[in-house]
N, C-alpha and C positions, 0 to 999 in steps of 0.2 A: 791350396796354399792358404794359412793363416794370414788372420787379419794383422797380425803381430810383425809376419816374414814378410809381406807387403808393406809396411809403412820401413821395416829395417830396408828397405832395397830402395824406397821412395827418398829416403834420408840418404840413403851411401850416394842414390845418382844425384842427388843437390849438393854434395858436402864434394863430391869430386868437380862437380859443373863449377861451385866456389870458388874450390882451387885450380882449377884448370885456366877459368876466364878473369877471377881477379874482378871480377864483376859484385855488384851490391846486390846482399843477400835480399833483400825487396822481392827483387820480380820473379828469382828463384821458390824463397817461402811461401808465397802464395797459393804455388803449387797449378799455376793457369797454364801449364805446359800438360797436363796431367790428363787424359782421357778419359775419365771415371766410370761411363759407363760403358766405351768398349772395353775397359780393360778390369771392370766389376770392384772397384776400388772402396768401400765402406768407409763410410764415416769415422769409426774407430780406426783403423787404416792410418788416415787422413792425419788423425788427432796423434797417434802415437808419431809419427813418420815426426809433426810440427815439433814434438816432446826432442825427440833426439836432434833434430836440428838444432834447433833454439839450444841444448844444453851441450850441445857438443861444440859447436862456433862460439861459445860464449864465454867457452873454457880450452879453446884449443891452444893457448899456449902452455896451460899446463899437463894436458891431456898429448901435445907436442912432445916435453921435458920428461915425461915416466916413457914414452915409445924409446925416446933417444938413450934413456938409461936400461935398455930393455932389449937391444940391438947391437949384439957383438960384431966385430968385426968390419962392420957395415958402417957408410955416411947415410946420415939421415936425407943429404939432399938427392942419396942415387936410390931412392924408395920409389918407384913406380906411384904414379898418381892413383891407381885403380887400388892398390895396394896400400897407399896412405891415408884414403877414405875408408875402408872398410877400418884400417886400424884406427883412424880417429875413431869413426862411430862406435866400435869394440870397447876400447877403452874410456871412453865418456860412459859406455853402460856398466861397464866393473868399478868406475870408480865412484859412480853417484846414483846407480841405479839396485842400490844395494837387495830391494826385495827381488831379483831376478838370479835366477842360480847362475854363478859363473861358466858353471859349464855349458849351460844353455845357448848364451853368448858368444861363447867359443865354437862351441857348436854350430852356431848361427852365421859367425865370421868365417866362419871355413867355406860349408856350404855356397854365404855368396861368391864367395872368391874362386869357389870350383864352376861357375857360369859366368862372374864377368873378368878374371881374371885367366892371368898364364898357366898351363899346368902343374908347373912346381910352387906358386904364390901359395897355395895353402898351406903347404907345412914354412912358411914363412912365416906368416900371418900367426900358426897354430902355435910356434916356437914363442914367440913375442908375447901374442895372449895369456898363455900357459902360464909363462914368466912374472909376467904383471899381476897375473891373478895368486900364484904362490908366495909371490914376494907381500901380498896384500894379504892373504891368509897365515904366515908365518908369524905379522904382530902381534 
């Protein structure tokens, strides 16, 4: 596993622990819950995981407002927690992390969500992304 898909999965489990506990991002970001070396965690790791934290909590209510324009059918507050961390993080990286190919992204948010999430959560997840990313390539 890339040092890349390691710091995406360190970032989605803090961004769901945030919103799960309602708790101050402080003791989370630190990352002192983190095993580093039974679980071979790099530096770079470390450093990208801080990146999408920091820019995704910082900007979740905008990064909230394009999910909810983005989600037919559906209320934003019956989104599974496991499934609204991965789409925060997803979408903080389509919309600010512009040198990363979208698809990668998607690619990436699928993936996790086919390990910590439900069976069907990724063509959820994949429909949402898909969306946000054509609506953003479209202007």
């Amino acid at each position: 596993m890339g040092a890349r898909r390691k710091g995406r999965i360190i970032a989605f489990q803090v961004i769901f622990s945030w919103d799960l506990n309602k708790t101050g991002i402080e003791n989370l970001y630190n990352l002192e819950w983190l095993d580093t070396e039974k679980d071979k965690i790099t530096e770079e790791s470390i450093v990208f995981a801080k990146l999408l934290i920091k820019g995704t909590l910082e900007n979740v209510s905008e990064i909230d407002e394009k999910i909810r324009q983005h989600i037919d059918n559906w209320d934003f507050k019956r989104i599974a927690k496991v499934d609204l961390a991965i789409l925060r993080l997803s979408t903080y990286s389509l919309l600010f992390q512009k040198e990363i190919a979208g698809n990668i992204i998607i690619d990436e948010a699928v993936d996790i969500s086919r390990v910590f999430s439900s069976d069907e959560s990724y063509r959820f997840i994949n429909g949402v992304l898909d969306s946000i990313y054509k609506e953003m390539n479209d202007k």
